[in-house]
N, C-alpha and C positions, 0 to 999 in steps of 0.2 A: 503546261503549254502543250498545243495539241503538236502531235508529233509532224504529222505531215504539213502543217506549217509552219513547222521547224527546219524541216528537210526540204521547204520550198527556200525559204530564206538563207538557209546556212549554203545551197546551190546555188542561188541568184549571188551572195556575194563571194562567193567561192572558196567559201572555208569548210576543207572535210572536216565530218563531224566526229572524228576520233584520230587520234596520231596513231600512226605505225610505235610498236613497241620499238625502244631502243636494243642494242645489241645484247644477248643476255641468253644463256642456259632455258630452254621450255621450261615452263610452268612458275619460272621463279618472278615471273611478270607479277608486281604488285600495282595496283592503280587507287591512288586516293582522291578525294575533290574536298573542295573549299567547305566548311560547315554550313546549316543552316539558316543559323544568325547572324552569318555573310548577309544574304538572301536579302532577309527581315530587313540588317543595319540598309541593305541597298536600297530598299521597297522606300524606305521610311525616308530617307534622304531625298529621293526622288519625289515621294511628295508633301513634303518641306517647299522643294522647288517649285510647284505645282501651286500649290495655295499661296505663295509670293508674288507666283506670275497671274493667278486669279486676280490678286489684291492688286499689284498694278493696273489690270486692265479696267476692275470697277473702279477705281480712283481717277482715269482716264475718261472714262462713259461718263462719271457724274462730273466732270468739269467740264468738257465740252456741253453738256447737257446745259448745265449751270449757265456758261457762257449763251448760250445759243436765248435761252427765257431772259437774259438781262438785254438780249437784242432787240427780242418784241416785246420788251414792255414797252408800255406807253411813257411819253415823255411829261410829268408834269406840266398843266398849264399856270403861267403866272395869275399873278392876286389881279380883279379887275379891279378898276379907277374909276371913278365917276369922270363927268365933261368938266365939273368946278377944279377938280384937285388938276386934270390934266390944265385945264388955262390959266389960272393963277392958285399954284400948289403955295399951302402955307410952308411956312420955312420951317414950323414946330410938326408936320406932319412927318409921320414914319417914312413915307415914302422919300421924302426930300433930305432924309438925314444925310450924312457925309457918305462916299463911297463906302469908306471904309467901315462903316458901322453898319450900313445895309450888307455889305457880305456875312455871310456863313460859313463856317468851313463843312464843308461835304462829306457825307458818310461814304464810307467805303462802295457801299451797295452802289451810290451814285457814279463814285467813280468808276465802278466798272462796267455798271449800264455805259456808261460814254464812251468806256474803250471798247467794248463790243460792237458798237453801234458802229465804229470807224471801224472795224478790222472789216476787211474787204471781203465778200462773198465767196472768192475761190479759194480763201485761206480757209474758210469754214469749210467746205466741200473738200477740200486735202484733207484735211483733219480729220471729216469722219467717213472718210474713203481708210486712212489709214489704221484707223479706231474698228472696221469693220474688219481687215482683211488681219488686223491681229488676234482679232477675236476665232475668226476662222482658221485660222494657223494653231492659238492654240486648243481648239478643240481637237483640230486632227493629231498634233503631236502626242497625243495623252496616249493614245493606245502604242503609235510605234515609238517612243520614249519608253513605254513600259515592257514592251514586247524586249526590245534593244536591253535594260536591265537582266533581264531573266533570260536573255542567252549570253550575257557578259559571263553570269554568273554557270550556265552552266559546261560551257565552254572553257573552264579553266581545267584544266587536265595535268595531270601528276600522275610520272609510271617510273617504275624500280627496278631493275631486276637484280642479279648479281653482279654484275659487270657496269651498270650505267644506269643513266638515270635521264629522264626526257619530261621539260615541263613546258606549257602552252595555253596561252591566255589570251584573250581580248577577241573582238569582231572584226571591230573597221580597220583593226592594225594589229596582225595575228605577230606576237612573237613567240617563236620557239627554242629552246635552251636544247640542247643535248650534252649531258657529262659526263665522260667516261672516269671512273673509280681511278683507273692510274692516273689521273690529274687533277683530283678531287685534293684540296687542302685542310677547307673549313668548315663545320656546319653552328650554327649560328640560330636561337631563338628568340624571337622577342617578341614584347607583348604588352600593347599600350591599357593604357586603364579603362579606356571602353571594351578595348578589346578582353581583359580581364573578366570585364561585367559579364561579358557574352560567351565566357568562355572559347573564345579565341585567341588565334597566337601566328607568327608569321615562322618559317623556318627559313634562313639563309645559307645556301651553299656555295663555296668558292671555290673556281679549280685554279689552276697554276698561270698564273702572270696577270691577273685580277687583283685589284686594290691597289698599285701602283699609282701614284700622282704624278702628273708631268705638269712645266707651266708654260707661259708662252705662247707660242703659234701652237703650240702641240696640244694646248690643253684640250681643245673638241675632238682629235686623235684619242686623247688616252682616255677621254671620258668613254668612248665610242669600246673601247676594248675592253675597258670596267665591265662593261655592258654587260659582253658577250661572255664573260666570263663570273657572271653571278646569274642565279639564280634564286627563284621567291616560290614556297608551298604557301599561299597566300591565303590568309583568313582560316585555317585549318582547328576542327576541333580535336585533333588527337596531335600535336605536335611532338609531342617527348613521342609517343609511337612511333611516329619519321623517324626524327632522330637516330632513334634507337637500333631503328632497325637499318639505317645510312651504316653508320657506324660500328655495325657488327656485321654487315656483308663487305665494306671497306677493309675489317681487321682482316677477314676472312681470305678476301683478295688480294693483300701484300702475303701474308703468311702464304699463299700458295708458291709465291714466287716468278707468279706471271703477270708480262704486262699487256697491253692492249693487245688484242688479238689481230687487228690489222698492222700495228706496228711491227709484231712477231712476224708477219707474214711480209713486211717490207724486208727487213731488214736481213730476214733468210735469202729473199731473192738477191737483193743487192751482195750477196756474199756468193753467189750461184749457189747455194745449200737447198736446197727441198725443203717445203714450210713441213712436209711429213719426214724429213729423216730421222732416224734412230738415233735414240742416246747412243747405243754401243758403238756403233760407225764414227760418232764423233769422240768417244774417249779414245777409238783407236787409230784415230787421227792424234788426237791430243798423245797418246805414248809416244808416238812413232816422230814428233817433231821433239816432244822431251830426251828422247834417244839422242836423235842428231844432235841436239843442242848439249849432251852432256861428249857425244862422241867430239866436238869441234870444241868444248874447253879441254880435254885430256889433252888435243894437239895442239892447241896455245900453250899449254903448261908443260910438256915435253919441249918445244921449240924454245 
């Protein structure tokens, strides 16, 4: 897709065309995207759709069509009669038979010549007023339906780094995830049997108070918080790579022994500590209350 009509449309609906990296050490920015045969399975769906909505609209054309030729055909005329059969008709004459054996039963074709013939002119003109402007609808849809696929697809964004992880999909309804490693729980692969075919695979990550079920009035609440607390590397052709690599900057981030880096920095301040103080200042806080605290049981035990 050409770029600058890329960067008109991702500005007209106002979605920047790349996320800000999540929180993370330079350079450890990993960014992956959805595979190829995403793309393909999308293309191919899309015109599944196309050639359905073609088939309706020629199934429409040729029956209004149909209707409209059963309107002007001509009306058979009846069998003529001589002046004999009309003045004194024989009683053994066909024409004189019983009602009911002069009748016919009517081919289809007649029938609906007759009902055309009654449907009232503006119903016809509705019809192919409205038989036009679908036509016209879907010619113009074809380009921005396909246009609209092929930035669904490249618009899904997945970025790593040591610390957190940030994922972002869709156009007309941009959702974005952001998960920091100290609240990350689960990751999760799965992989349906087309998706097999194509070598594709979804990865699922969970951070903390995600997957909980509530019922009730609560349950559109907890569904809403599910949400926000999962995330999808969707349609991915390297998924054990995710994985792999979640899970070994995960190990690497508890083993460190630190947690969010904005938490660190809340919770120093909430203490008045300095988010930069020194270990030493603090162990020698920590002796100097161990002191007291052993100097104040010797005078409980004395006393």
């Amino acid at each position: 897709m050409d770029s600058g009509w890329r960067s008109t449309v991702l500005r007209w609906l106002r979605v920047p065309p790349r996320p800000e990296p999540p929180a993370g050490a330079p350079g450890s920015e990993r960014v992956f995207r959805s595979g190829r045969n995403a793309l393909r399975l999308s293309l191919a769906a899309w015109g599944v759709n196309q050639v359905f909505a073609l088939m309706g609209l020629i199934f429409g054309l040729s029956m209004l069509q149909g209707w409209k030729s059963f309107r002007s055909a001509a009306v058979p005329p009846e069998p003529l009669r001589t002046p004999a059969q009309v003045q004194s008709p024989d009683a053994s004459s066909p024409t004189n038979a019983p009602a009911r054996r002069s009748r016919r039963k009517k081919s289809p074709w007649e029938v609906a010549g007759e009902l055309s013939r009654k449907t009232p002119d503006g119903v016809l003109w509705l019809l192919t007023v409205v038989e036009g402007f679908s036509l016209i609808t879907f010619l113009v849809q074809i380009p921005v339906t396909y246009a609209l696929r092929r930035l669904e697809y490249e618009q899904r964004w997945f970025l790593v780094t040591d610390r957190s992880l940030r994922l972002r999909s869709g156009v007309w309804q941009v959702r974005e995830v952001t998960m920091s490693f100290a609240n990350l729980q689960q990751i999760t692969v799965s992989q349906g049997p087309l998706q097999r075919l194509l070598g594709l695979a979804d990865v699922r990550v969970q951070s903390a108070g995600g997957g909980g079920g509530g019922g009730g009035s609560g349950h559109g609440h907890s569904q809403a918080s599910d949400d926000a607390h999962l995330g999808y590397f969707r349609a991915v052709d390297n998924a054990e790579e995710i994985r792999d690599l979640i899970t070994e900057r995960l190990r690497r981030f508890r083993e460190s022994g630190l947690g969010d880096p904005e938490e660190a920095h809340l919770t120093a301040a909430s203490c008045g500590t300095p988010a930069g103080a020194s270990s030493a200042e603090t162990r020698a806080a920590a002796r100097e209350l161990l002191g007291e605290v052993r100097v104040l049981r010797q005078s409980l035990a004395g006393g």
